[in-house]
Backbone of each chain as nested JSON, in Angstrom:
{
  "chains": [
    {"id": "A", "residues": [
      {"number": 1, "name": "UNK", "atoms": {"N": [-101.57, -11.09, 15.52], "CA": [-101.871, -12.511, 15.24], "C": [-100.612, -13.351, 15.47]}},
      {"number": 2, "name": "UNK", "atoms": {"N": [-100.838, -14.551, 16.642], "CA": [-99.235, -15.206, 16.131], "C": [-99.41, -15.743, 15.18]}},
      {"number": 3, "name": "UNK", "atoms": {"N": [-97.834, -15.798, 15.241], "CA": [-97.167, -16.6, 13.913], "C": [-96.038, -17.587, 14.546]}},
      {"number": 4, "name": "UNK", "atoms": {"N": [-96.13, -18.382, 13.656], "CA": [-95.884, -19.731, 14.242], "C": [-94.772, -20.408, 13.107]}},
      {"number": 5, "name": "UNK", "atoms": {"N": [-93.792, -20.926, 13.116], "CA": [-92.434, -21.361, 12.074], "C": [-92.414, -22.685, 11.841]}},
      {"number": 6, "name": "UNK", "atoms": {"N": [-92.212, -23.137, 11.014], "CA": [-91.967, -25.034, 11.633], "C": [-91.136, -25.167, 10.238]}},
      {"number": 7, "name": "UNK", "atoms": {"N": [-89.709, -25.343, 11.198], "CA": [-88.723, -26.226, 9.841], "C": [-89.007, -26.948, 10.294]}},
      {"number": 8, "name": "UNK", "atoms": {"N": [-88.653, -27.794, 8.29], "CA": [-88.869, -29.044, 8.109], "C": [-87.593, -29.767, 6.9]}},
      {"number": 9, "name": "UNK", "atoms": {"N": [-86.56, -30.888, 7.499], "CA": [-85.557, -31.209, 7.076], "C": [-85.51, -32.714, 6.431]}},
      {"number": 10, "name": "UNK", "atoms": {"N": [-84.943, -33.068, 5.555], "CA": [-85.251, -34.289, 5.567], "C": [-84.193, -35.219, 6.547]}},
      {"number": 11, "name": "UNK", "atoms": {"N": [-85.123, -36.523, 7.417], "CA": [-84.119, -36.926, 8.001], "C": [-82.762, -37.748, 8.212]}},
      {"number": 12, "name": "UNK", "atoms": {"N": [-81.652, -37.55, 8.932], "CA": [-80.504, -37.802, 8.747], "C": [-80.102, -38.578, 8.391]}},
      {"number": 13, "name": "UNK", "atoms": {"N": [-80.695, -39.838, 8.011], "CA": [-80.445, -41.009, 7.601], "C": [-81.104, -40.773, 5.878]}},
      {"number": 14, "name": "UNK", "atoms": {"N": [-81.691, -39.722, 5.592], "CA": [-82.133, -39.903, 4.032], "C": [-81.016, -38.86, 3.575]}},
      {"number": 15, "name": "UNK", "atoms": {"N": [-80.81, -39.194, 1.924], "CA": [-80.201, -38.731, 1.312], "C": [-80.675, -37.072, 0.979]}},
      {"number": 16, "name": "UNK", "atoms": {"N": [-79.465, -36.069, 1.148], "CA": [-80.823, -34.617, 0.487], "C": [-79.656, -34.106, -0.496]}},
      {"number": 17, "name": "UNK", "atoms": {"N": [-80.485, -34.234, -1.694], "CA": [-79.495, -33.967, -2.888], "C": [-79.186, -32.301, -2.814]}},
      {"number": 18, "name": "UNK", "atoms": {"N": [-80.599, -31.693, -2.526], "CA": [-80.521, -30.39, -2.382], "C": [-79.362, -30.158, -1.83]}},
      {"number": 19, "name": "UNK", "atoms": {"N": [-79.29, -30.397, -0.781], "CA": [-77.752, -29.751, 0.638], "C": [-76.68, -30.104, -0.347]}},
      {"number": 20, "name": "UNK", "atoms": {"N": [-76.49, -31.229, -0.85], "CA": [-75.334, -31.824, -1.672], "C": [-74.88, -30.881, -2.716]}},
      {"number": 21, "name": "UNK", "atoms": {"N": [-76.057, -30.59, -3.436], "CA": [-75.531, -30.021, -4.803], "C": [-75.119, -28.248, -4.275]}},
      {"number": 22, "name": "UNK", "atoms": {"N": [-75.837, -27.888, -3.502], "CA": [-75.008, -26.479, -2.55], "C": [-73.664, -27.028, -2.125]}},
      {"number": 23, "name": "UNK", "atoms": {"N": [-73.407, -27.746, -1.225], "CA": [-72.219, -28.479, -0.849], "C": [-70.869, -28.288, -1.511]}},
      {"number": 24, "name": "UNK", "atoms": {"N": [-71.734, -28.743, -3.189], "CA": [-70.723, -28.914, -4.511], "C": [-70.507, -27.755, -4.849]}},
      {"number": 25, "name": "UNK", "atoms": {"N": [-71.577, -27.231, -5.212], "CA": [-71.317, -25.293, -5.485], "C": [-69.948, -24.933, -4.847]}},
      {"number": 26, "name": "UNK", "atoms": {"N": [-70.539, -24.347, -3.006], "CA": [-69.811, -24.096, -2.811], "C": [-67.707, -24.535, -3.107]}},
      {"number": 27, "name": "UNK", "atoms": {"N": [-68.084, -25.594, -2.95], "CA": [-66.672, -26.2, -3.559], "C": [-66.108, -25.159, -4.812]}},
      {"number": 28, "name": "UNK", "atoms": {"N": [-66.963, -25.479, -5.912], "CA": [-66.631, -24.929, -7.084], "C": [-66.449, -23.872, -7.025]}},
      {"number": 29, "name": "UNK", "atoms": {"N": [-66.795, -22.768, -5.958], "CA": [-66.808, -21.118, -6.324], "C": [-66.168, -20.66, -4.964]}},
      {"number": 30, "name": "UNK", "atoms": {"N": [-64.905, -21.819, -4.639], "CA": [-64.299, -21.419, -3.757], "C": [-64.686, -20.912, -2.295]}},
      {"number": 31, "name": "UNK", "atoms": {"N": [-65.59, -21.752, -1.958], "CA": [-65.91, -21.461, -0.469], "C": [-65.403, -22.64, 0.219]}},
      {"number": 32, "name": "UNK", "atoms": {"N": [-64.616, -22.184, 1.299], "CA": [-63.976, -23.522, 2.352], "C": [-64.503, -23.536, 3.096]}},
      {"number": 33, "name": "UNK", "atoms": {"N": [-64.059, -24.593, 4.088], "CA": [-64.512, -24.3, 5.702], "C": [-66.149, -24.957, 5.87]}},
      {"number": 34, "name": "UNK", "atoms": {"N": [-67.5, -25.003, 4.774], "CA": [-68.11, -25.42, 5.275], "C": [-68.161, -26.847, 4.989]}},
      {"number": 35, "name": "UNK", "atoms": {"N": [-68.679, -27.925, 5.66], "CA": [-68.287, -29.354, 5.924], "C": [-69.517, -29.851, 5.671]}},
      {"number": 36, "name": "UNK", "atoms": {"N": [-70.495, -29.404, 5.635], "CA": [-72.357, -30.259, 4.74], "C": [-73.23, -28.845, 5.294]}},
      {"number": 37, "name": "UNK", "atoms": {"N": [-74.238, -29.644, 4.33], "CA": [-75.393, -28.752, 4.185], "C": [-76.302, -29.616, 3.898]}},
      {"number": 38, "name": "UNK", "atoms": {"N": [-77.656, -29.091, 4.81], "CA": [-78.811, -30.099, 4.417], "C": [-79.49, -29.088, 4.535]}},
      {"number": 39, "name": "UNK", "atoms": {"N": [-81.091, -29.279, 3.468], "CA": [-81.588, -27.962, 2.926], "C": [-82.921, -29.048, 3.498]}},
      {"number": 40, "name": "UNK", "atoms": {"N": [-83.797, -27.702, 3.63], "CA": [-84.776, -28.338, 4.031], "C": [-86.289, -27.255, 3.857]}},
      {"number": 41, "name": "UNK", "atoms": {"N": [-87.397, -27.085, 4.227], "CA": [-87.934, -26.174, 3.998], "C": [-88.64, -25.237, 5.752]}},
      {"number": 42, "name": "UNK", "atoms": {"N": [-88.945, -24.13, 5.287], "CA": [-89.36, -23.143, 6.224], "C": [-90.489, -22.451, 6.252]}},
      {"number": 43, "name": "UNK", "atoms": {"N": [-91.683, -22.615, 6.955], "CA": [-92.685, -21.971, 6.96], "C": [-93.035, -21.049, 7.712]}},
      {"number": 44, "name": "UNK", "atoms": {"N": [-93.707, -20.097, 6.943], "CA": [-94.187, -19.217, 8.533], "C": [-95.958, -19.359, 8.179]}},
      {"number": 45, "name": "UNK", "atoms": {"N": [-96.393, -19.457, 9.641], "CA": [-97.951, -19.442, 9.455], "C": [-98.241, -18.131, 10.141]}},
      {"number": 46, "name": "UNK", "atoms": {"N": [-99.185, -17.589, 9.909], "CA": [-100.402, -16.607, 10.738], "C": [-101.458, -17.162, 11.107]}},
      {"number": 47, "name": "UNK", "atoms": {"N": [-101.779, -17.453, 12.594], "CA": [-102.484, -18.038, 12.914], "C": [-103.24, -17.426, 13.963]}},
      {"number": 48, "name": "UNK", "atoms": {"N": [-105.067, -17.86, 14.35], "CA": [-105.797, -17.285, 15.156], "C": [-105.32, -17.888, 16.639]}},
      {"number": 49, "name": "UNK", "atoms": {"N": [-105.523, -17.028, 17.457], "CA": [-105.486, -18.246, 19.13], "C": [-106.416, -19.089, 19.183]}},
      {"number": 50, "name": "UNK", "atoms": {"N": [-107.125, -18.963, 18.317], "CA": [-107.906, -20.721, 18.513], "C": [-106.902, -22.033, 18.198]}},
      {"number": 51, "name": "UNK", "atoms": {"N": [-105.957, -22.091, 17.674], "CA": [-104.816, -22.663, 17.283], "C": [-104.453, -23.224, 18.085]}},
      {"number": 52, "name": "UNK", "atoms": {"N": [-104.483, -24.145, 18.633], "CA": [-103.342, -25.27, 19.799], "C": [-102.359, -25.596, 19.118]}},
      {"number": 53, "name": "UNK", "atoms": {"N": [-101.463, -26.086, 20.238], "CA": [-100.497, -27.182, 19.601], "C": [-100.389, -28.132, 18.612]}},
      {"number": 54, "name": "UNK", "atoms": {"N": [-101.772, -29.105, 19.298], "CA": [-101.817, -30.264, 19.134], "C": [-102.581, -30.139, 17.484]}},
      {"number": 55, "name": "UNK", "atoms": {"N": [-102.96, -28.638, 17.153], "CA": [-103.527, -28.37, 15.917], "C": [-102.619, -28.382, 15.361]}},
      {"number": 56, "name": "UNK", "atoms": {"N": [-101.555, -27.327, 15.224], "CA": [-100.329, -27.117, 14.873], "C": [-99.398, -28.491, 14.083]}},
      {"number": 57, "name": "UNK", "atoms": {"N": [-99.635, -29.631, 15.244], "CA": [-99.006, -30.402, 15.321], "C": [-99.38, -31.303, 13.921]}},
      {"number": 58, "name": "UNK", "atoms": {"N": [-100.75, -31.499, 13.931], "CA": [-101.469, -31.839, 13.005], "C": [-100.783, -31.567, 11.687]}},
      {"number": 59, "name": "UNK", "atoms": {"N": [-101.22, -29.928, 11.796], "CA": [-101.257, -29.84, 10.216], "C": [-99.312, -29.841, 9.555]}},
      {"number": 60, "name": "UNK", "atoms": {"N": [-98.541, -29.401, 10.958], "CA": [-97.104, -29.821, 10.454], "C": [-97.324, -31.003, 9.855]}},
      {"number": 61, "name": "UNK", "atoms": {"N": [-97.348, -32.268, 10.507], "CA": [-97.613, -33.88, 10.106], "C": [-98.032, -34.442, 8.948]}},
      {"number": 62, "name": "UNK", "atoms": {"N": [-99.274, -33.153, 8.611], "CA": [-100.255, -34.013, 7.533], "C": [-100.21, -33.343, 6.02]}},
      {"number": 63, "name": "UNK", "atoms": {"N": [-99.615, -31.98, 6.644], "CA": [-99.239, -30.768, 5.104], "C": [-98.642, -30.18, 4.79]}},
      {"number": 64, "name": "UNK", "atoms": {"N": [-97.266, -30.004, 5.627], "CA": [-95.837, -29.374, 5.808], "C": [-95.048, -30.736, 5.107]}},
      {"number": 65, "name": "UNK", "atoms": {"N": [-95.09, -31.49, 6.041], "CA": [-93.714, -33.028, 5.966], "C": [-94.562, -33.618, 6.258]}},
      {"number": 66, "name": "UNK", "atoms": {"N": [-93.295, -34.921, 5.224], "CA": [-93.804, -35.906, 5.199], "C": [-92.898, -36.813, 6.208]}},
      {"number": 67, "name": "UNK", "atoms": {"N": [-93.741, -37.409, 7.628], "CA": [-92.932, -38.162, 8.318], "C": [-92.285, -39.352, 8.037]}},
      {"number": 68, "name": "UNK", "atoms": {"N": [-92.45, -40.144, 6.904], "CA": [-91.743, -41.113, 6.24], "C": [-90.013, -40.577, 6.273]}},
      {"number": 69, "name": "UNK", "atoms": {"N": [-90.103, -39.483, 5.498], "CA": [-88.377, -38.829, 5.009], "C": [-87.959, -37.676, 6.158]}},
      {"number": 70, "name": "UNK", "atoms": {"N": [-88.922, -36.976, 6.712], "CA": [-88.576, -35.927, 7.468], "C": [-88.586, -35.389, 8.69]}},
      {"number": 71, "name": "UNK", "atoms": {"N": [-88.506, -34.826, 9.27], "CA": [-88.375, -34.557, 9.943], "C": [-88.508, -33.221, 10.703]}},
      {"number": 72, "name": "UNK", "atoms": {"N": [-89.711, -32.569, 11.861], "CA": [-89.658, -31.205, 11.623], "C": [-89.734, -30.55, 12.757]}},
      {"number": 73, "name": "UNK", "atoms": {"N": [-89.508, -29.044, 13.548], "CA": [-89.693, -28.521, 14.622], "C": [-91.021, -27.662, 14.304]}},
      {"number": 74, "name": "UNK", "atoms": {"N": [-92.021, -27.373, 15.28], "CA": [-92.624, -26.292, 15.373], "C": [-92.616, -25.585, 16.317]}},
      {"number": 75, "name": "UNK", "atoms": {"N": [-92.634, -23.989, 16.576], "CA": [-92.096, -23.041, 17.174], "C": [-93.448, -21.695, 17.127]}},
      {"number": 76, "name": "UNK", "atoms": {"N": [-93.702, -20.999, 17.936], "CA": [-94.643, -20.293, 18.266], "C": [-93.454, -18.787, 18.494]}},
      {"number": 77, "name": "UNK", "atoms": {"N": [-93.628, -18.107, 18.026], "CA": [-92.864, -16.955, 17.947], "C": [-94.161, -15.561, 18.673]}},
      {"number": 78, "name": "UNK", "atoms": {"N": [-93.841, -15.126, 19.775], "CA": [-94.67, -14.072, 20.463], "C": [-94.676, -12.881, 19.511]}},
      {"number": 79, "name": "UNK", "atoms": {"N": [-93.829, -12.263, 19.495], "CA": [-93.571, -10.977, 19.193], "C": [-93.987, -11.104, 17.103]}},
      {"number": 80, "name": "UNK", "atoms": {"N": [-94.416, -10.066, 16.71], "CA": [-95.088, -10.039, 15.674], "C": [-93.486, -10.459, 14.439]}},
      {"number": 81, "name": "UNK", "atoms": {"N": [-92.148, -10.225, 14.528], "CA": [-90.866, -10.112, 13.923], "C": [-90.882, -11.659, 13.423]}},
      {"number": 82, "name": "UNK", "atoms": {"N": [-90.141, -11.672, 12.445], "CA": [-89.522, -12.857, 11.973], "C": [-88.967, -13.871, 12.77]}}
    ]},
    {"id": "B", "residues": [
      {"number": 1, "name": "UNK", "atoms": {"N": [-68.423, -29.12, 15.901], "CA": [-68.657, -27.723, 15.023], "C": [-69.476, -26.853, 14.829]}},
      {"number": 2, "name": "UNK", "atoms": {"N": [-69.538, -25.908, 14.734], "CA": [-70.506, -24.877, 14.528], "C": [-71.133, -25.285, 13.523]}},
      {"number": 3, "name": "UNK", "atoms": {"N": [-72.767, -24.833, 13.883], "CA": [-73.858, -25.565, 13.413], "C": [-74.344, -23.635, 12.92]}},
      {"number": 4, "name": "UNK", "atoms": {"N": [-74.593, -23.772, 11.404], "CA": [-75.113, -22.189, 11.666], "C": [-76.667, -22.777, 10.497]}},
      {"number": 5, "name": "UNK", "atoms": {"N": [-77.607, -21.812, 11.13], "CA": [-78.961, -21.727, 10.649], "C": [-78.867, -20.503, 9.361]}},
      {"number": 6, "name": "UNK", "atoms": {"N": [-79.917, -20.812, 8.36], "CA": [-80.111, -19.613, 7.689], "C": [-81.197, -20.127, 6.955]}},
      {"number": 7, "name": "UNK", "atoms": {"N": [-82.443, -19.578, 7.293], "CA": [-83.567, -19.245, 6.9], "C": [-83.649, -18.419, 5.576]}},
      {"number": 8, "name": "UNK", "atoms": {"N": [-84.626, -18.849, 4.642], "CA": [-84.82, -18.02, 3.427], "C": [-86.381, -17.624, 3.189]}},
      {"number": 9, "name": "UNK", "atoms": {"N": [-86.791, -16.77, 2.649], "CA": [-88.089, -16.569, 2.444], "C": [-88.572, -15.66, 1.326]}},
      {"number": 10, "name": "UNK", "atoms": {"N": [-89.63, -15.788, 0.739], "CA": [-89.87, -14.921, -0.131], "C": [-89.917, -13.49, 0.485]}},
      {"number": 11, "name": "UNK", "atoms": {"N": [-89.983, -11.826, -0.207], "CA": [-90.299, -11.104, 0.197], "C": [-91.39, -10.728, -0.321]}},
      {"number": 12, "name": "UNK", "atoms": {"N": [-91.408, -9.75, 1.057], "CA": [-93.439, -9.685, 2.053], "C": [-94.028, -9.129, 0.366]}},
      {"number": 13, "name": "UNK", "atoms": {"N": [-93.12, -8.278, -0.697], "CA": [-93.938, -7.972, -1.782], "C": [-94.139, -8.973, -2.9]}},
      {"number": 14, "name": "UNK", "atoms": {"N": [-93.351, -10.099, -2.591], "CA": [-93.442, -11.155, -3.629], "C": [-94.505, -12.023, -3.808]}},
      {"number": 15, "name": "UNK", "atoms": {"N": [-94.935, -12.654, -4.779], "CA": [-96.057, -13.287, -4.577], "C": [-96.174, -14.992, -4.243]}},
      {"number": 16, "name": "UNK", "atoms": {"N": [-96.306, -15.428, -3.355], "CA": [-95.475, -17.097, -3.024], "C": [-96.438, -17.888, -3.255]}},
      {"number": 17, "name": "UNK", "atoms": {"N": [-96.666, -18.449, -4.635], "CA": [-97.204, -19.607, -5.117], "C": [-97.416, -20.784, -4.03]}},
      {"number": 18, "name": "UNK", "atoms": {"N": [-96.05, -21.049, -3.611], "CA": [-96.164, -22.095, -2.867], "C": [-96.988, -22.349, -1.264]}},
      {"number": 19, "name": "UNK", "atoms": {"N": [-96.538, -20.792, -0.799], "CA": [-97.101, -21.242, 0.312], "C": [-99.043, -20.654, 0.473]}},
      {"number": 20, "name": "UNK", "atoms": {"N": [-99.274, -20.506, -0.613], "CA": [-100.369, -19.885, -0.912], "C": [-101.309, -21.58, -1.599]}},
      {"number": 21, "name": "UNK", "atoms": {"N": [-100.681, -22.651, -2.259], "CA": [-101.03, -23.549, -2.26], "C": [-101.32, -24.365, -0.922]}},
      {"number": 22, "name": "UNK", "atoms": {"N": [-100.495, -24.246, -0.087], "CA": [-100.545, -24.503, 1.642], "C": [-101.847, -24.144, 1.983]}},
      {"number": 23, "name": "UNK", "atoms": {"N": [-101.756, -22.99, 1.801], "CA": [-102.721, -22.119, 2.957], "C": [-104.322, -22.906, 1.607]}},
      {"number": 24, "name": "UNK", "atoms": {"N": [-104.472, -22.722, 0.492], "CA": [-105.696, -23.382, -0.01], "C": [-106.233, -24.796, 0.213]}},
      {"number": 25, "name": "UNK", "atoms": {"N": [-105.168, -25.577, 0.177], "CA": [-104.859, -26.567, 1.045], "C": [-105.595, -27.043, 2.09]}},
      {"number": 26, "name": "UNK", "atoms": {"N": [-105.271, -25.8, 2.949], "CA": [-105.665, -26.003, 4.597], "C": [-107.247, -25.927, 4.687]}},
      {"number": 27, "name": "UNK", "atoms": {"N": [-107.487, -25.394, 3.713], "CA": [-109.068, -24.96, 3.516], "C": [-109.645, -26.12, 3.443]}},
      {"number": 28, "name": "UNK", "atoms": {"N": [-109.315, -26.583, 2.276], "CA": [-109.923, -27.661, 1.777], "C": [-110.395, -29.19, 2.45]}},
      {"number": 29, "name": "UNK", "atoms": {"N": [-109.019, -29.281, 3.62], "CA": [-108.871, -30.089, 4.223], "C": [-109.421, -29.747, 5.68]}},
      {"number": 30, "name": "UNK", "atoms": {"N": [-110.236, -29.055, 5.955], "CA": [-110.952, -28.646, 6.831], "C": [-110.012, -27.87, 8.143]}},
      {"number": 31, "name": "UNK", "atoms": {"N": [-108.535, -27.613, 8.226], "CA": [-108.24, -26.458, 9.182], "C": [-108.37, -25.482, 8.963]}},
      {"number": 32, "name": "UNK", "atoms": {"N": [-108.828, -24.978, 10.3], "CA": [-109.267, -23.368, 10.04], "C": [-108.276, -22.954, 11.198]}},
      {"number": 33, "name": "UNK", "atoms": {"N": [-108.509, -21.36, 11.375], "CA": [-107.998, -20.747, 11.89], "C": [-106.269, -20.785, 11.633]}},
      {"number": 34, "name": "UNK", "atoms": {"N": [-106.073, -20.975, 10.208], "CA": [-104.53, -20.217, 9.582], "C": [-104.828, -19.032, 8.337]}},
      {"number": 35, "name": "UNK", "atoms": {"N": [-104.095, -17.982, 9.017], "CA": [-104.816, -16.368, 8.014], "C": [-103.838, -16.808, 6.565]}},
      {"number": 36, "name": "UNK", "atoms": {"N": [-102.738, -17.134, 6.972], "CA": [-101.724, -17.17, 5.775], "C": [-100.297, -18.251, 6.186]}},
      {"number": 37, "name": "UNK", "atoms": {"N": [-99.87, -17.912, 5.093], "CA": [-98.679, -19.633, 5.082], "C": [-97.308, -18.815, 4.216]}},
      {"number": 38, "name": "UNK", "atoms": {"N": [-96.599, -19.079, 4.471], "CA": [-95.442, -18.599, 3.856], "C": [-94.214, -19.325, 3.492]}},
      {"number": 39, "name": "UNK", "atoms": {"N": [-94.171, -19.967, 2.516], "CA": [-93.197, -21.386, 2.173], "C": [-91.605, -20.524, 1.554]}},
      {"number": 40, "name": "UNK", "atoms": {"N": [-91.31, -20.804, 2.545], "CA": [-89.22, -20.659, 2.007], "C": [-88.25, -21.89, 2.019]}},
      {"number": 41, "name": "UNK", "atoms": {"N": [-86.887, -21.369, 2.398], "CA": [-86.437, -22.753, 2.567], "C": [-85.596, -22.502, 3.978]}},
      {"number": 42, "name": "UNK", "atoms": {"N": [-85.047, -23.475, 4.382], "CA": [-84.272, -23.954, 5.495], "C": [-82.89, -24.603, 5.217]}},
      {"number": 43, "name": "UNK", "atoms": {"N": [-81.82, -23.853, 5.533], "CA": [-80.658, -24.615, 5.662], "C": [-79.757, -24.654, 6.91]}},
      {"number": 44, "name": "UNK", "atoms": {"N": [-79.181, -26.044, 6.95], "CA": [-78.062, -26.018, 7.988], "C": [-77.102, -26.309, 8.116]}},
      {"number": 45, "name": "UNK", "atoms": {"N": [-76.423, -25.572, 7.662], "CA": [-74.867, -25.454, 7.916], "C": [-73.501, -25.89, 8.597]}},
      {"number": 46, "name": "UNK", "atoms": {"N": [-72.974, -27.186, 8.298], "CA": [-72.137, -27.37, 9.458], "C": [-70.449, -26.953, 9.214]}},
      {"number": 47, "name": "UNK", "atoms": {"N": [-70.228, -25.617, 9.936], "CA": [-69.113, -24.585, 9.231], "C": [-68.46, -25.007, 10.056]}},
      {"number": 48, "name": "UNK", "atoms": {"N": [-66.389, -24.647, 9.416], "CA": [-65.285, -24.629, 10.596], "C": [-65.471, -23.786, 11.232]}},
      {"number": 49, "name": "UNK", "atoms": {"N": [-64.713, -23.148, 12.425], "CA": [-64.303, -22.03, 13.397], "C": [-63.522, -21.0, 12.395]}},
      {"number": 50, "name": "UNK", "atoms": {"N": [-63.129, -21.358, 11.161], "CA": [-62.54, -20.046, 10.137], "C": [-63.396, -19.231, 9.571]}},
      {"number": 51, "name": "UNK", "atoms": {"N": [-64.676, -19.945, 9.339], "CA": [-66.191, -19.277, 8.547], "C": [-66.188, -17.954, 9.191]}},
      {"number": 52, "name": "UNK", "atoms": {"N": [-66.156, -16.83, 9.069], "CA": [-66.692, -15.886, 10.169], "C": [-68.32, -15.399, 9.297]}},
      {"number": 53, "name": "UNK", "atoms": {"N": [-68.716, -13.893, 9.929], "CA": [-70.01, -13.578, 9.78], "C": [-69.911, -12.958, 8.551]}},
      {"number": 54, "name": "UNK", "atoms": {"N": [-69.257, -12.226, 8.29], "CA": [-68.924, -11.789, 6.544], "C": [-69.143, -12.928, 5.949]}},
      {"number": 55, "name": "UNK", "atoms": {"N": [-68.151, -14.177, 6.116], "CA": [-68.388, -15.275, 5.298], "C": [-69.514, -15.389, 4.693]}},
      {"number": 56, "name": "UNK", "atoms": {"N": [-70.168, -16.005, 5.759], "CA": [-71.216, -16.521, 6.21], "C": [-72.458, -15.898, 5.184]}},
      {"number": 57, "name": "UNK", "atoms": {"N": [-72.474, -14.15, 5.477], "CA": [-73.448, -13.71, 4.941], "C": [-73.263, -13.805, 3.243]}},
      {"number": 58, "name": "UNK", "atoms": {"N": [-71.971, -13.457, 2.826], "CA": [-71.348, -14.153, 1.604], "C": [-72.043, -15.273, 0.346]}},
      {"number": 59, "name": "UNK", "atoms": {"N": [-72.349, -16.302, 1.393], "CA": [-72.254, -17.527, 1.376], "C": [-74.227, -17.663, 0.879]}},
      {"number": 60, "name": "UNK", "atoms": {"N": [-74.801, -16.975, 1.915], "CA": [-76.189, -17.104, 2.088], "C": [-76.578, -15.981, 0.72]}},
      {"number": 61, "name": "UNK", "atoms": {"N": [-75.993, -14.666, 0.599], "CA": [-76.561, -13.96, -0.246], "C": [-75.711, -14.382, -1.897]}},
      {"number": 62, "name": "UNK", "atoms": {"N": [-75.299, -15.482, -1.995], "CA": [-74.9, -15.932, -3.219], "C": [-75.251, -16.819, -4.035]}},
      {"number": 63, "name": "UNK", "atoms": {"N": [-75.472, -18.126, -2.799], "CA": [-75.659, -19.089, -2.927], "C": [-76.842, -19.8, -2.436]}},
      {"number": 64, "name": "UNK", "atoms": {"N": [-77.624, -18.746, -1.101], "CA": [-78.083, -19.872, -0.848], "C": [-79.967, -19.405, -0.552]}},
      {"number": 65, "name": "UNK", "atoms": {"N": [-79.444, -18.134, -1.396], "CA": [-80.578, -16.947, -1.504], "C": [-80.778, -15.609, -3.085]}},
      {"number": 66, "name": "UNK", "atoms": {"N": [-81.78, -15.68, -3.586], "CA": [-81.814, -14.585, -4.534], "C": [-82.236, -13.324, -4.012]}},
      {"number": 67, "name": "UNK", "atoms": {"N": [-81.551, -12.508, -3.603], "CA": [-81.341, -10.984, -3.064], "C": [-82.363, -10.639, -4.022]}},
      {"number": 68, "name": "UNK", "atoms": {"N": [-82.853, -10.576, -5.205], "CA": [-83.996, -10.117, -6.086], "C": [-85.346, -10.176, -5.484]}},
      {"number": 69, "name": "UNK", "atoms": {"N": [-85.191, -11.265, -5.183], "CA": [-86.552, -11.99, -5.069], "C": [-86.729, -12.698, -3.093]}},
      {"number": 70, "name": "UNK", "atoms": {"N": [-85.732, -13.168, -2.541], "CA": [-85.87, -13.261, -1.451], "C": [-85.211, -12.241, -0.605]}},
      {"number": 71, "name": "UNK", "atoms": {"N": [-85.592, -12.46, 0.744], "CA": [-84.703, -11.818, 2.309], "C": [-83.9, -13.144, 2.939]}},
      {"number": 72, "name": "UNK", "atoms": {"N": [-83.467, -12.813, 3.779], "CA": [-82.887, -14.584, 4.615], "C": [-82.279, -13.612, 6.005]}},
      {"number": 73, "name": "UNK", "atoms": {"N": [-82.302, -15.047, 7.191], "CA": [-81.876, -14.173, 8.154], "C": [-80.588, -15.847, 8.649]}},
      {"number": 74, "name": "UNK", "atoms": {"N": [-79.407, -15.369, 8.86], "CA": [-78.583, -16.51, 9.286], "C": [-78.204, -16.169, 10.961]}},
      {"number": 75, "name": "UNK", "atoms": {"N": [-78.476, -17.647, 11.416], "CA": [-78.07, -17.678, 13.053], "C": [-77.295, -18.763, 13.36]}},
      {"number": 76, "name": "UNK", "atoms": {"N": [-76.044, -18.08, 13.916], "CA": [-75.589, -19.249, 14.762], "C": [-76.161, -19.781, 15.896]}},
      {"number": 77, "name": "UNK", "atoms": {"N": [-75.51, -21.119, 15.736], "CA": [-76.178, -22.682, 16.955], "C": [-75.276, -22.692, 17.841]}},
      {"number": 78, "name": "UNK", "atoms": {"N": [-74.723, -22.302, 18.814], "CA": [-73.523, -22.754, 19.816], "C": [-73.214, -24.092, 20.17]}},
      {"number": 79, "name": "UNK", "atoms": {"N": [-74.648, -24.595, 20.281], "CA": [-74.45, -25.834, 20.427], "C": [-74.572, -27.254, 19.505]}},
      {"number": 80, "name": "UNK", "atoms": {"N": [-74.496, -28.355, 19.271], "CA": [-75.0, -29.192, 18.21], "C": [-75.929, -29.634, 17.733]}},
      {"number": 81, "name": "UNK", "atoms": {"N": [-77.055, -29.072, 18.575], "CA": [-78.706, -29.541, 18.62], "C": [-79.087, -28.831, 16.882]}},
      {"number": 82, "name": "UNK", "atoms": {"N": [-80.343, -29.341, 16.458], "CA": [-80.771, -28.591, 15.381], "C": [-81.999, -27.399, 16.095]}}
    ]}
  ]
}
């Protein structure tokens, strides 16, 4: 069955407290070197080949993210692996 | 700068509330043809050239993942794109 991924981030112009407060962590527990973090979420679907894109596309849009704040890729992965 | 990815997800024995609300969801709202949904999170990373892959994994299995309860897989971006 494919399976199909679609991050979803909020976009660059919105604030993401999430990434921030990792950001801060890291600070506190002594990690250098990284410079931001924006957190965002990750799905994996299992899906039939009746599935298009433009389905795909849909349900990213309407039940994954919200296009007001976010922002998202969807990706079709062949091989059955992560 | 190096742009590094790291994906988080529940594991395959865990039970994911969330993306199991997705997938009821999808029902309801009339898409078909999705078997299952799998809600994690998404982060992206914008590290120096000192970060190496030890770091890195460090970083993800401390902070930015529960080894109990999740898996995560981290990839570097060569380039600046998301």
């Amino acid at each position: 069955m494919p399976r199909v991924i679609v991050d979803v981030l909020p976009k660059a112009e919105i604030l993401d407290p999430q990434g921030q407060a990792v950001a801060r962590a890291m600070g506190r527990l002594g990690v250098s070197g990284v410079a931001d973090v924006r957190q965002g979420k990750h799905f994996v679907l299992d899906v039939d080949d009746s599935v298009d894109d433009a389905e795909l596309e849909r349900i990213a849009e309407t039940l994954l993210a919200n296009p007001v704040m976010e922002e998202w890729v969807v990706r079709r992965e062949g091989n059955g692996g992560q």
